[in-house]
C-alpha positions in Angstrom: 110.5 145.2 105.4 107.9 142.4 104.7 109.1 140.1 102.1 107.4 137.3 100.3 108.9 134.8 97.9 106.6 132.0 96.2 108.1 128.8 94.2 107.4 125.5 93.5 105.0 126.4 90.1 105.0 124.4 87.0 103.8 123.0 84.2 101.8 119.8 85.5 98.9 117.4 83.6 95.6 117.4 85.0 95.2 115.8 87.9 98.4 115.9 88.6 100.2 117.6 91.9 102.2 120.7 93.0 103.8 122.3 95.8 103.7 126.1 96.2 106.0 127.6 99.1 106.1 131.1 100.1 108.8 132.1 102.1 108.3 135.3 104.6 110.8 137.7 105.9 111.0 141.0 107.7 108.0 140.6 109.9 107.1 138.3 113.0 105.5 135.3 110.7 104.1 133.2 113.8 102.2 136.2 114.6 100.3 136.5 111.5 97.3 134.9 109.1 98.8 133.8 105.5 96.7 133.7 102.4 97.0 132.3 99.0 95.4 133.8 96.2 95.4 133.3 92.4 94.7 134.9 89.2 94.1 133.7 86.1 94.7 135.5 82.5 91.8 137.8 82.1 90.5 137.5 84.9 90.1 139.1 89.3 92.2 138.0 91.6 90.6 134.9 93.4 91.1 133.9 96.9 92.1 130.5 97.5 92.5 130.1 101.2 94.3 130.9 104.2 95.9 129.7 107.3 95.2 131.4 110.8 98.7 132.3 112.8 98.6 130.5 116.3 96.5 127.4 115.8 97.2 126.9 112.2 94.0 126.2 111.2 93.2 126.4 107.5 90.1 127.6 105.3 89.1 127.4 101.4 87.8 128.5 98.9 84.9 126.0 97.6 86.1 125.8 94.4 89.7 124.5 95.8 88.3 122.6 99.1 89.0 118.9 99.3 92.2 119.4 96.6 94.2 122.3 98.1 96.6 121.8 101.5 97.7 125.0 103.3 100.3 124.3 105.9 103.1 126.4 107.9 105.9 126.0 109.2 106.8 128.5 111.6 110.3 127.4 112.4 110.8 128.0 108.7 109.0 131.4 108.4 107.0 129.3 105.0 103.7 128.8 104.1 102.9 126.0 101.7 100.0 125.3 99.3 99.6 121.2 98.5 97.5 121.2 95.0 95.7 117.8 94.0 93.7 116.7 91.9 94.5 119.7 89.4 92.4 121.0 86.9 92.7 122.6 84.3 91.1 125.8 85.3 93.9 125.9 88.1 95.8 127.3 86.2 96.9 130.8 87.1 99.6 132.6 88.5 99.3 131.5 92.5 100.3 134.4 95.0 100.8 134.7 98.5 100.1 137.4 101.0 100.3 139.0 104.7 98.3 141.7 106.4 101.1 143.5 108.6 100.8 146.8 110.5 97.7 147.7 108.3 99.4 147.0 105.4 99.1 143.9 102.8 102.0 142.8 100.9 102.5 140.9 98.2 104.6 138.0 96.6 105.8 138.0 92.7 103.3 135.3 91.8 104.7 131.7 90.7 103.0 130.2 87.7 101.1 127.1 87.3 99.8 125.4 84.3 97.5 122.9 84.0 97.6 121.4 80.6 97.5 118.0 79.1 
């Protein structure tokens, strides 16, 4: 059963930093692309960007490139997200994901809020 557990959100001033990790379980994690996603109160789920499974290499969204970080650590089964630089339209509830056996499964969502 695929599992996926986010942490690390926050309340944090703008421009300030976070950490997001999302920790996966019940599937073979080096095998597979990670994503992060967001969504904000009243509004579609956004994508934010992804890293690939072998070589690790990351894309972005445009509105997140040159701020956001996504990493992984296989030996650790976790995926993190490096936010800097935030904004105040960052804010959102930040949620990690996995396409398995034709399936896509979820995290619960950590928050972060970008306020002054």
């Amino acid at each position: 059963q695929v599992q996926l557990v986010e942490s690390g959100g926050g309340l944090v001033q703008p421009g300030g930093s976070l950490r997001l990790s999302c920790a996966a379980s019940g599937f073979t994690f080096t095998n597979y692309v990670m994503q992060w996603y967001r969504q904000a109160p009243g509004k579609e789920r956004e994508w934010v960007g992804l890293v690939s499974s072998a070589s690790s290499i990351p894309k972005y969204a445009a509105s997140v490139q040159g701020r956001f970080t996504i990493s992984r650590d296989n030996a650790k089964n976790t995926v993190y997200l490096q936010m800097n630089s935030l904004k105040l339209e960052d804010t959102a509830m930040y949620y990690c994901n996995a396409y398995v056996n034709g399936e896509i499964s979820w995290g619960q969502g950590t928050q972060v809020t970008v306020s002054s």
